[in-house]
N, C-alpha and C positions, 0 to 999 in steps of 0.2 A: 043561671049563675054558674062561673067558672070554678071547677074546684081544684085547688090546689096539692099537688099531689108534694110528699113530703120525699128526701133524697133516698130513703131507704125503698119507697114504690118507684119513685124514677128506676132505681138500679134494678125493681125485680122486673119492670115494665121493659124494662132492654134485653133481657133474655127470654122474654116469652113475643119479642118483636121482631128487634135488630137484628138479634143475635140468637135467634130460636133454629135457624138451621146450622149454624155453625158450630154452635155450643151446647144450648139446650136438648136439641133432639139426638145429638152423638153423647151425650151424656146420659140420657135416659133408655138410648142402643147398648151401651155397656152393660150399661144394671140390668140391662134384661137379657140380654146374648151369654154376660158370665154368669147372672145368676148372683148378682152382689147381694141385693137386698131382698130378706124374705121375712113372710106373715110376722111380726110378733118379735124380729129383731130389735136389739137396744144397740146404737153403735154410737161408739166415742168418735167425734170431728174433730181432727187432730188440725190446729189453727197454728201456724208458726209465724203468722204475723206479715208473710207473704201473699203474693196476688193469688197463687194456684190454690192455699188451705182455703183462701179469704172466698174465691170464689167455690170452691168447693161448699163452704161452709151457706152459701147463701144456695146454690144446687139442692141442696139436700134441705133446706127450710123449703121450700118451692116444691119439692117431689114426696115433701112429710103432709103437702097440702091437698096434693090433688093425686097421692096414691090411692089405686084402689082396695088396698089394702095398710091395716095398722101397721107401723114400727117406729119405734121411740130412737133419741136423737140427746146425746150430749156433746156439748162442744167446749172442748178443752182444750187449753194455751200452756203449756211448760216453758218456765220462765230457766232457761242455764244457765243466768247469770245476765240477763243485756243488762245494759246502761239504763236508768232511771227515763231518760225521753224517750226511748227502743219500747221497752214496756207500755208510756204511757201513748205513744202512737198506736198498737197495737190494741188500747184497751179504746180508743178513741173510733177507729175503724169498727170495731166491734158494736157501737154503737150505732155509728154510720149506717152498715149493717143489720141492724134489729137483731142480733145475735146476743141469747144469753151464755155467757163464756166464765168458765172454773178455771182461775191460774190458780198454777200450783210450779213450787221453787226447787230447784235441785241445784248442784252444784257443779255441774259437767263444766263449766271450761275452768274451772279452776282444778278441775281435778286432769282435765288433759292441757293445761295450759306450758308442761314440761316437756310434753310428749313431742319428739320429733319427725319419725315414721310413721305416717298415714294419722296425723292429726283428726284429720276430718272423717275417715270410717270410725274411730275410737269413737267418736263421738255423734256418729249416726247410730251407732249398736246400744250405745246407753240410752240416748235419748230413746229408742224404739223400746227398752226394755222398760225406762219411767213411764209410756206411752200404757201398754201392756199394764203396768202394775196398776196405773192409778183407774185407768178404764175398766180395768176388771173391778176396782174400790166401789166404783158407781153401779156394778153391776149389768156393766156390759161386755156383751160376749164378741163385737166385732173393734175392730180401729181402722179408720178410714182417713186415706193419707190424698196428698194433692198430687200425685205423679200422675204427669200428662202423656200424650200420643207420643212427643219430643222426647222424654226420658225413656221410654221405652223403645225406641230405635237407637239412641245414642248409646246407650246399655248394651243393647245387642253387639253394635258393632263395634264398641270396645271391647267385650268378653272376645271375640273372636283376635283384632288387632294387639291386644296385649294380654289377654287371657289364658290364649292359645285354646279356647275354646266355642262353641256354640251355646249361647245360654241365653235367656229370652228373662225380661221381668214379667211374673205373672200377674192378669189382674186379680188373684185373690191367691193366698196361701194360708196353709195351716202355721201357727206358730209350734216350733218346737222347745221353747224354752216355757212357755207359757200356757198348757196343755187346755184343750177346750178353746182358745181365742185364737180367732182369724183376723188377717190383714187383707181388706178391701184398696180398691185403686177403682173410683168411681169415674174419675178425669180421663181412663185411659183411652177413649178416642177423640178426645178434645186436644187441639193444635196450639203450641206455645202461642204462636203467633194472632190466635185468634181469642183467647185470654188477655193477650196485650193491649189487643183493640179493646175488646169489653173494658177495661183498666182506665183505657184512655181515653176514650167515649163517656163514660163515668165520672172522668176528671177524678181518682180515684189516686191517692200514692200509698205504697207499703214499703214494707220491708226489703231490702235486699238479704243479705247474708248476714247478721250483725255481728260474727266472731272476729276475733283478731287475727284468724289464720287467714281469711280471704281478705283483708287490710294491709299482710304482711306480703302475700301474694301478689295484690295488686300496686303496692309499691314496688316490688324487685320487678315488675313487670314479667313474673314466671306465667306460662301457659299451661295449664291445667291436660291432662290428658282428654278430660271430659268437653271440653274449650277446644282442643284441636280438632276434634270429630265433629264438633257442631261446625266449625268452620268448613270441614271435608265437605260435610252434609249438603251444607249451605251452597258452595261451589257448584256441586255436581247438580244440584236445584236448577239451576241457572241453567243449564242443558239439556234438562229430564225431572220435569217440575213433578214427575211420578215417584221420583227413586225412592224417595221415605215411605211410601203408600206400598210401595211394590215390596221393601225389606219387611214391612209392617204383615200384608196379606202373606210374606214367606212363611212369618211364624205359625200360621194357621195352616199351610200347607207342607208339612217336612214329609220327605219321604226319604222313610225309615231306611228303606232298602237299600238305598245307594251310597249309606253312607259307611266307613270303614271300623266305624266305632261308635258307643254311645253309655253314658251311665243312666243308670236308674234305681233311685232310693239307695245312691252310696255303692252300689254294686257297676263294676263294667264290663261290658259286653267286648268284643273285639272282632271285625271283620270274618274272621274264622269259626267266631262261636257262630256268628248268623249264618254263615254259611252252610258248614256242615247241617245246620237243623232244616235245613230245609232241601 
């Protein structure tokens, strides 16, 4: 007798199949290379109703099953305000998903809804701090965000293009606002593009951006700084289908020595200082 498998096992039957060398197994290389997850952790699954939390969040039901070791698991949705169907698509997926999810309401675009410079960090920094407050509420000590392989080259090579500096997103940091809680990046050697596929394979839709600033953006047809770079990216793909893989192994290889300058923990060093000391 045929048994029918229900769409929440199809979707977990695609990354332990389809999609187990592309997704699955670089996602379970992270958590074990950075050391994300350990014995007896409780971490907040930070779901924004996008495909990367979405698939994060169903990663980590899958790795809570067949770890060999215990760590507890909450999955939380912060609502800043979407539209009444933003929400209910979100609560809808969740289900899709077999995911048990805690929404909790804040007021962030109304409270950045005036703001004109850098809109959207004003309102990456609160949302990260309601993130932090409420996952600590539950008694959890980590937060676990969906940033992929993608945001972490794109980052890079913006800090450097308009930063003026060298700066890498780490998969895991201590918070400083929020003493004791760390920020996890379990996705971070999983590929936009390979995300996309699982998505679409799935017959799966989410969220895009649901604020008013990426609506007013994409009516004036403004290009995002973050938008140019993935273009560059893209480009240069097409030439040296290595160059993301190659900027990506750079971060793991810096060598200190050659370079003219560097800070550390707020302090900076200057070609002179390394010098002399040695």
């Amino acid at each position: 007798m045929k048994i029918e498998l229900t769409k929440t096992q199809l979707i977990e039957n695609s990354l332990n199949k389809r999609f187990r060398k592309s997704i699955w197994s670089k996602f379970v290389a992270a958590v074990k290379r950075y050391k994300l997850i350990e014995e007896n952790d409780r971490i907040a699954v930070c779901v924004s109703g996008g495909k990367d939390s979405s698939l994060l969040a169903v990663l980590m039901q899958l790795l809570k099953r067949y770890s060999d070791f215990p760590f507890e698991t909450e999955y939380i949705v912060m609502d800043p305000g979407y539209l009444p169907e933003n929400r209910e698509k979100i609560i809808t997926n969740a289900s899709i998903l077999g995911m048990d999810v805690k929404i909790f309401d804040t007021d962030i675009f109304d409270s950045v809804s005036s703001v004109k410079k850098s809109p959207c960090y004003l309102c990456a920094r609160m949302r990260r701090g309601y993130l932090y407050e409420y996952a600590k509420s539950l008694g959890c000590g980590k937060i676990a965000l969906g940033h992929h392989f993608d945001d972490v080259i794109e980052t890079t090579v913006m800090a450097m293009f308009y930063g003026a500096q060298l700066q890498c997103m780490p998969p895991k940091l201590r918070s400083t606002s929020h003493p004791g809680m760390q920020l996890i990046r379990p996705l971070y050697m999983v590929s936009e593009s390979d995300i996309c596929a699982w998505r679409d394979a799935n017959e799966l839709t989410f969220l895009q951006c649901a604020c008013r600033f990426t609506e007013r953006a994409e009516r004036e047809e403004l290009l995002s700084k973050r938008l140019v770079v993935k273009n560059l990216l893209r480009e240069l793909k097409k030439n040296d289908p290595l160059i993301c893989q190659n900027i990506f192994n750079s971060l793991h290889n810096v060598c200190l020595d050659t370079f003219c300058g560097y800070k550390s923990e707020g302090v900076k060093y200057s070609f002179n200082d390394m010098f002399n000391s040695t």
